[in-house]
Structure formats: C-alpha cells, structure tokens
N, C-alpha and C positions, 0 to 999 in steps of 0.2 A: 561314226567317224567325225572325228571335229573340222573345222573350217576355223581354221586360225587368221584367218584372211577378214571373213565376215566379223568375228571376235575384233579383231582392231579396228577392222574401218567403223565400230561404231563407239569408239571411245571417244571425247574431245581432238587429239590428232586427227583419228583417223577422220572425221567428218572434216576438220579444215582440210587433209592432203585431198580428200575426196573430191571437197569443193572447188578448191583450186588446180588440181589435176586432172580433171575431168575422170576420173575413177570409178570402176562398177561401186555402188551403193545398196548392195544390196539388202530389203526391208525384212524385217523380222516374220515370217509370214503367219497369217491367222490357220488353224488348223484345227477343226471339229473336234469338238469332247462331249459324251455322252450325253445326253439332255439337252444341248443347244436349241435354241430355236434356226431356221431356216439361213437367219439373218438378221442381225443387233443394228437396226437402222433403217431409214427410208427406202424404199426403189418409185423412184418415178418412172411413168408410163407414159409412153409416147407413140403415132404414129396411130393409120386409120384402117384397117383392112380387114381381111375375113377372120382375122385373129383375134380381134381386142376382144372380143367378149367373151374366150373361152380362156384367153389371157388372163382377166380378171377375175374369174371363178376360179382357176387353177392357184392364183398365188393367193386368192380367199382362202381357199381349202389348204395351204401352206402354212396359213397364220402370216402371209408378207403386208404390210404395213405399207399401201402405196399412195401415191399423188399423184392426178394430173397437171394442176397447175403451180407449181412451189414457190414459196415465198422466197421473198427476196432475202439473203444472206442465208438460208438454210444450209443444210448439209445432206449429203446422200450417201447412202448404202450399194445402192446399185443405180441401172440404168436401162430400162428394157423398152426395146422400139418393135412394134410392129411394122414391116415393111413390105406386110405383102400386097397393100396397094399400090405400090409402084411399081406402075406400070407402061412407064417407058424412061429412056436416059434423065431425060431434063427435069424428071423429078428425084434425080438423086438429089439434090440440092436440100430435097427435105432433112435425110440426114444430118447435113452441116447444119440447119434451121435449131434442129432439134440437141445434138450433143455439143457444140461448141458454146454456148451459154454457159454452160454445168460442168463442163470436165473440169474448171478451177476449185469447182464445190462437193468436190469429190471425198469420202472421207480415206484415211486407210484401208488398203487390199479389198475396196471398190468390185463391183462386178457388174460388167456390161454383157448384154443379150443381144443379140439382131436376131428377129425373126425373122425369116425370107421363104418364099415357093420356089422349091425343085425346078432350076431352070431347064430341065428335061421335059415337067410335065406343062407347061407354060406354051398357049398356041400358038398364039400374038408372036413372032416371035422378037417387038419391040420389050416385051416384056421380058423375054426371054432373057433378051440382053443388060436390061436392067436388073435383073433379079444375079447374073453371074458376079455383078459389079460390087455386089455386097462383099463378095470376099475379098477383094482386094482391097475394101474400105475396113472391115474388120481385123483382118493382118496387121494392116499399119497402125489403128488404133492400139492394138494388143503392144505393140513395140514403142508407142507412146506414151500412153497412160502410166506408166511407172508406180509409184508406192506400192506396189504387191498387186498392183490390179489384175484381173484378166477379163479377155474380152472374146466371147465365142458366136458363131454363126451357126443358129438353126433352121435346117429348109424342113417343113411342116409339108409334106404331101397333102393336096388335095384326100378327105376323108379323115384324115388324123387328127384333126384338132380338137378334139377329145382326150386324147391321148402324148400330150405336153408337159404334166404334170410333176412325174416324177423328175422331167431332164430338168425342167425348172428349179425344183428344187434341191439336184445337183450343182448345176453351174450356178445357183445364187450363193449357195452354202459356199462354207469353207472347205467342206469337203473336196473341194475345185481346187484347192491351194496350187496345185504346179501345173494343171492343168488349165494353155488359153492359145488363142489362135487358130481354135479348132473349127472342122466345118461338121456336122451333126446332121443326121437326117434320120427324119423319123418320118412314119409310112411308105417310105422308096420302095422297103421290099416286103411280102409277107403280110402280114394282119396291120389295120391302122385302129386299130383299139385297143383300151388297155383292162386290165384285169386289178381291177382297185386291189390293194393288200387289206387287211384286217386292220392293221395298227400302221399308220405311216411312221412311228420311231419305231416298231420291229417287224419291218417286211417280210423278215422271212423265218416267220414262227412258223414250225410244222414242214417247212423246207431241209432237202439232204443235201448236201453239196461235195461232190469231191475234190479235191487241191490236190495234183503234185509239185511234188519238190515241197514239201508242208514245216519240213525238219526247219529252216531258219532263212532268213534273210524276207524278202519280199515275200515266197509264199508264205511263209511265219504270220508277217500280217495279214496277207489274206483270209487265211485261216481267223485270226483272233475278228477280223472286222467283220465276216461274214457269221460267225459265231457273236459276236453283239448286236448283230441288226436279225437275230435270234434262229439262224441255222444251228442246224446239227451237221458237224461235219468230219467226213472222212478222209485225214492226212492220208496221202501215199509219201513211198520215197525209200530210197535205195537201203539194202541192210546194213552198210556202213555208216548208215544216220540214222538206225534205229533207237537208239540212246534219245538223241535230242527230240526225234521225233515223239517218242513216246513223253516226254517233259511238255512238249507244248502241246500235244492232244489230252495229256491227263491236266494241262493250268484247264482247257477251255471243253472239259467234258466228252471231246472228240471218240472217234475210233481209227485205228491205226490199221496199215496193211504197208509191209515190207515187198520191194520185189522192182529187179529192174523194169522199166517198162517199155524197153527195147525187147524183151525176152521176147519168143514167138508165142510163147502162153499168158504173157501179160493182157490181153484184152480180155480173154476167156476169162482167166482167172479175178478179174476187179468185174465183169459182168455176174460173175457167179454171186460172189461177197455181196456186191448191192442186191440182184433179186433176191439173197438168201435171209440177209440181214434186214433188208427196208423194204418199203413200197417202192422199188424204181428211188430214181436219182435225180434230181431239181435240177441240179447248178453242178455242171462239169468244168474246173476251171485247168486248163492243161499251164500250168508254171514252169513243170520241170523244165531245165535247161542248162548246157554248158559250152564251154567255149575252149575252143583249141586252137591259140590265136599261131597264125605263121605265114611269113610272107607265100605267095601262091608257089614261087621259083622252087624253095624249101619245104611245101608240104607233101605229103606221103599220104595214099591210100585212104587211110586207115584212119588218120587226123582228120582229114575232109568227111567223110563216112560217118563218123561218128557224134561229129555234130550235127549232121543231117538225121542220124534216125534218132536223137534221142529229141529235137526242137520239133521238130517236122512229121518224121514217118510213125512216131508213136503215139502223136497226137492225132493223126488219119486214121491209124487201125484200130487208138481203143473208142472214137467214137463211133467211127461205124461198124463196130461191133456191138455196141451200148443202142445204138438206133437200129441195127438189124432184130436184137433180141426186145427190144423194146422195154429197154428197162431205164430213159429217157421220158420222165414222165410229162403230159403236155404241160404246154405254158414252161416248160423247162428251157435253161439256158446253156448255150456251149461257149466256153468263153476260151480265146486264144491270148498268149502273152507275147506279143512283136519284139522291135526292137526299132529306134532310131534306123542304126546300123543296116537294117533291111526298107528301109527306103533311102537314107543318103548315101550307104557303103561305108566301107571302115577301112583302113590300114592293115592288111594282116587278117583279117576277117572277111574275106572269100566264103568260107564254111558258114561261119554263124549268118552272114547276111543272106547268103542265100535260103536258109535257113527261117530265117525271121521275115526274108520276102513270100517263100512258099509258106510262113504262119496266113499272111494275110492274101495271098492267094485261095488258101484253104475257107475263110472268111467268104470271097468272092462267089467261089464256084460251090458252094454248099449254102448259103444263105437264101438262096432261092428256092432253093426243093425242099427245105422245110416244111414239115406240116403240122397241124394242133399248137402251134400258136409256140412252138420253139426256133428258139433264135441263136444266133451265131453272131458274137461279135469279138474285135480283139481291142488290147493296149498297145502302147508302139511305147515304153518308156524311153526318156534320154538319157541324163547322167543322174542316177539314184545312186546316195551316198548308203554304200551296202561294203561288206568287205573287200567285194571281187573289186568296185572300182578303187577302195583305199591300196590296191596291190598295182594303179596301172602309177608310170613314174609321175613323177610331180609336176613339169612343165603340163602334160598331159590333159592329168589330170586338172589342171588350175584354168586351161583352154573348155576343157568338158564343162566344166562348173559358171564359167562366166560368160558363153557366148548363148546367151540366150536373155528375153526380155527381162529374166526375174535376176538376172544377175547369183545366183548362185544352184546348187544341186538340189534337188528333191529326196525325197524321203519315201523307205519302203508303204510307208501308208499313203502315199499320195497314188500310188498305183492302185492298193488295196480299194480303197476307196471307188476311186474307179468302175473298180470290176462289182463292187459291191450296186454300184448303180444300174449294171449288164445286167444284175442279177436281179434286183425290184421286181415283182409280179407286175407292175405298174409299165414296166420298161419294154412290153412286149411289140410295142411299135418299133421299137430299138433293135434293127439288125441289118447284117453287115456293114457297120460303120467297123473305122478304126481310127481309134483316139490317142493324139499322142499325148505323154505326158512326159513332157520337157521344158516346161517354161517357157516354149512357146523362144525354139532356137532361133539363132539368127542366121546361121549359116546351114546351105546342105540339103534343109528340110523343110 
C-alpha cells in the first residue's frame, strides 16, 4: 500500500513544509537483504560490567566492527552500553556520560543497545532500582533519536551471558527496522544458554516450521523469511486461500495443508501431517487471524466468538496437542502473533483485543513449564501497511501510521523478521518475551 504522504514530504516542498511546520518526517528506513553483513558501520562500546566481555566476543563472532574510544569527528553505526554495573541511582549519570557526546554522530537509522540486569533478580535493592531506571531512559531515547534509529533495552539474567548473541545481532541489523523501545529479556525464564546454529546466515537449515494464515499478507513473509534463513516450511490456511496458498508454498518449495483450524479435528489432523511427513516440527508460528470489528453495544454472539477461537482458542489446542504428542521437537519454538490492540485496546475491537491479550497471556502462563529447551514467545505488531489496514478509512488510518517515533507504518517483513529471530536456534534464552513492532508508538502503548 502506498504512503502518498511519505512520497511528498520528501520532495523539495515537502522537506521545506516539514521544516517549517514542524511535520512527521519520516526517514526512508534500512531493511535487510540477503547477504548483508550485521551492520555497514561503526558500534562503539561502552560501559563496565559483568557484560563487556561476553559483549565483545558476541559482536566478534557477528563480524561488528567496534570502538572504545572514537575519534573525534567519526561517525557511528550504533551504540551499545553495558549497564549492568550500575548499581545504584547516582550512577545513572554514566549513561548521559556515555551517549550524549555521540548521539550528534550518529549516522542514518543508527541503533542503540542498553544492556541491563533483571531488576527482579537484583538483591541490593539500590540496584534494583537503578537497573528499572534503564527503561525509562531507553523509551525516551527511542523517541528522540529520530533519523530511523531505534533504541532497545536488554536485561541479561544472571547465567545468560553466553547467550546474547543472536539478540544482538537482531537489534543491530536492519532486520530491527520498526522495531524499538522494547524491553527484551533473556534468561528470565527457562534455559540461559544457547544452541549455536551451524551457519549464522542460515539458522535454520534442517529446521520445519509451521505458519498459519501462510496464503498472503504478513504470514506470506513469514513464510518467505523463515524459508531464506533456510527452513522448510509448512503453510496452513483456510480452503478458500488454497489457490494463493499453494503459489507461495510452491515460489519457496513449501508444503501445503488446507483446513479450518477452529475445526475440532484441526490439531489432530496438523499433529498427524508433521509426525507422518517429518521429524516433529521446529518452529510453530500461530499467524492465522481475523477481525470482526463492532462496537460492543452492536455485537452479537457469534462476531465476538469468532475472533476468539480462531486468534486465541486454536492457537491453545493445536499446540498442546503438538506438545502432548510430542511432535514439538527440542530446542523448538512456539511463536504467538499479538497485536497493539491487545495491550492499548481498540475502538470497536472488544473481540480482537481480547483476543490478542489472551495471545500474550498464553505466552505468560506456558513459557514456564516448558521443557528441552523450547520456547514460547510473541509479536505485538502496530500499524503494518498490509491490505486489512489499506481498508481502515483515511483519517485513521494516517493517525495509525504517524503516531509513533518512526513516523510512518511498517512493513509485513518487519514482523517476519521478528519472529525469524524467535526462531534462531541461537534464541533459546529468548522466552516469554513479547516484542512489539510498532515504531515504538507514542500513544497507548
């Protein structure tokens, strides 16, 4: 869907109305293609704690290009602080020590790291409190920084710091493009180690993955990106999108399997298909979803019900039917797709939000009793320019697209992306998080 808005403000006018109107500007953003390295540029290192030296070896084995000390007039790619020695208030001050020199020498859609300890598992509880402080200094960085940057907060559990590598090399890439202002946590729940991949440009060779909702839109790229970072995967999705479905499982060598998955024999039946067809199943990513938008006064039954069991209740039964039969093979991933709308609420979306709340509920209360080293995490997207949003009206729609730090929508591969990082054998410290990918709204969220 086009952005006729972004298209002018970067013409001659439009950069004068902008400048003199105080006007969203929004930057052209960078967005991963096949073969990229990590990151085309510097990342200076900063900050003293139990981090740095596993910090160092991780963005080594990245190929990231870093400094501690940078010359004067340089330029940067990114910006990654350790902050898990800080450990009480009065040293936040290091922060400002450290990023306010450099945020002028920032280059284009820039990316910033805070490292930080789980101020849960922190005893001191001066540290405690200084360790929460990160995120409110992160937030506002993230709505600062502007030219496409993003800026994310990860808390490194005591035991993990092995296990940093892959996030790293998510949130430096472009692969990050709409995604910032997030908080990340790795070892909170479940295993703090990781499971190196074979190839870090194809994680997941020898990997199955299932996607519903596969036929188009966002699961479409899910499909295609988990399929280039070298799965084999199998689309689901309704037999009214068998047509499309089969087009984009036969571009990316996929296999296809038609069938509501509201039916009462949907879990059986996709449990049967992977034991029969594969070794078990890697990467379960639940996509399917729909929306029956109406205000609460005017919905009926049937319209609430049905966004419920197709976001929510079909994602419950076919995975614990998939982990009952154990066809969930270890080190496997269960990935959920949220929604804004299920942590700010929506207009009219009662259903879907409850909906996309009980996705990351489902996230909460299953992420712990995992065992063998599978994980559970979701997406929260905002406004991903996808058909369903080019249908909501225009005022709307043009509020959805610019109230957030990047100033404009995101793209169905900026989710893809995402979940493709859920999915890294590398990522298994990675669960129960939930990431949004919204540019890092301004309001709501």
């Amino acid at each position: 869907m086009s952005d006729r808005y972004s298209s002018l403000i970067h013409t001659p006018v439009g950069q004068l109305l902008a400048k003199n109107l105080g006007l969203p500007n929004p930057v052209d953003l960078e967005r991963y293609s096949e073969g990229d390295p990590v990151t085309e540029g510097t990342v200076v290192v900063g900050g003293q704690g139990r981090l740095r030296e596993p910090l160092t070896s991780a963005l080594d084995d990245l190929g990231v290009a870093i400094v501690d000390a940078p010359t004067e007039g340089a330029k940067f790619k990114g910006l990654v602080f350790d902050a898990t020695g800080l450990t009480s208030s009065d040293q936040l001050v290091e922060l400002q020590h450290f990023f306010s020199p450099k945020m002028r020498s920032l280059e284009s859609c820039p990316r910033v790291v805070v490292l930080g300890t789980p101020p849960e598992s922190c005893e001191d509880h001066r540290e405690r409190v200084a360790q929460r402080a990160l995120e409110g200094f992160t937030r506002s960085v993230g709505k600062e920084i502007g030219h496409g940057g993003t800026v994310q907060l990860v808390y490194v559990a005591p035991q993990a710091e092995d296990a940093i590598t892959s996030t790293l090399g998510f949130l430096l890439s472009p692969k990050s493009a709409y995604v910032s202002g997030q908080v990340i946590r790795i070892g909170a729940t479940g295993a703090t180690q990781a499971a190196e991949p074979a190839e870090w440009l194809k994680p997941l060779v020898g990997k199955t993955a299932i996607v519903t909702g596969a036929s188009r839109g966002i699961g479409e790229q899910i499909a295609r990106i988990l399929h280039r970072d070298g799965a084999r995967v199998l689309g689901i999705d309704v037999p009214q999108a068998a047509e499309e479905l089969h087009q984009v499982m036969s571009d990316i060598g996929g296999d296809t399997l038609t069938l509501d998955i509201t039916a009462k024999d949907a879990p059986a039946r996709i449990a049967h298909h992977v034991k029969t067809n594969y070794e078990g199943v890697d990467i379960v990513v639940h996509n399917a979803g729909i929306t029956r938008d109406k205000r609460l006064a005017n919905m009926k039954d049937d319209v609430f019900g049905s966004a419920i069991a197709v976001n929510l209740t079909a994602p419950e039964r076919i995975t614990q039917t998939l982990l009952d039969e154990g066809a969930i093979n270890a080190n496997g991933r269960i990935i959920g797709v949220s929604s804004i709308a299920g942590i700010a609420g929506n207009v009219g979306q009662t259903n879907y939000a409850a909906s996309k709340a009980g996705v990351i509920g489902f996230v909460q209360a299953l992420a712990p009793d995992l065992t063998d080293g599978i994980t559970v995490n979701a997406v929260a997207p905002g406004f991903i320019e996808t058909k369903m949003t080019a249908a909501v009206p225009f005022m709307t729609r043009e509020v959805g697209r610019r109230l957030n730090a990047m100033s404009q929508g995101g793209q169905p591969v900026d989710v893809a992306e995402t979940i493709a990082w859920y999915a890294n054998p590398a990522s298994t410290a990675v669960n129960g998080n939930v990431v949004r990918v919204c540019g890092q709204m301004m309001l709501g969220a």
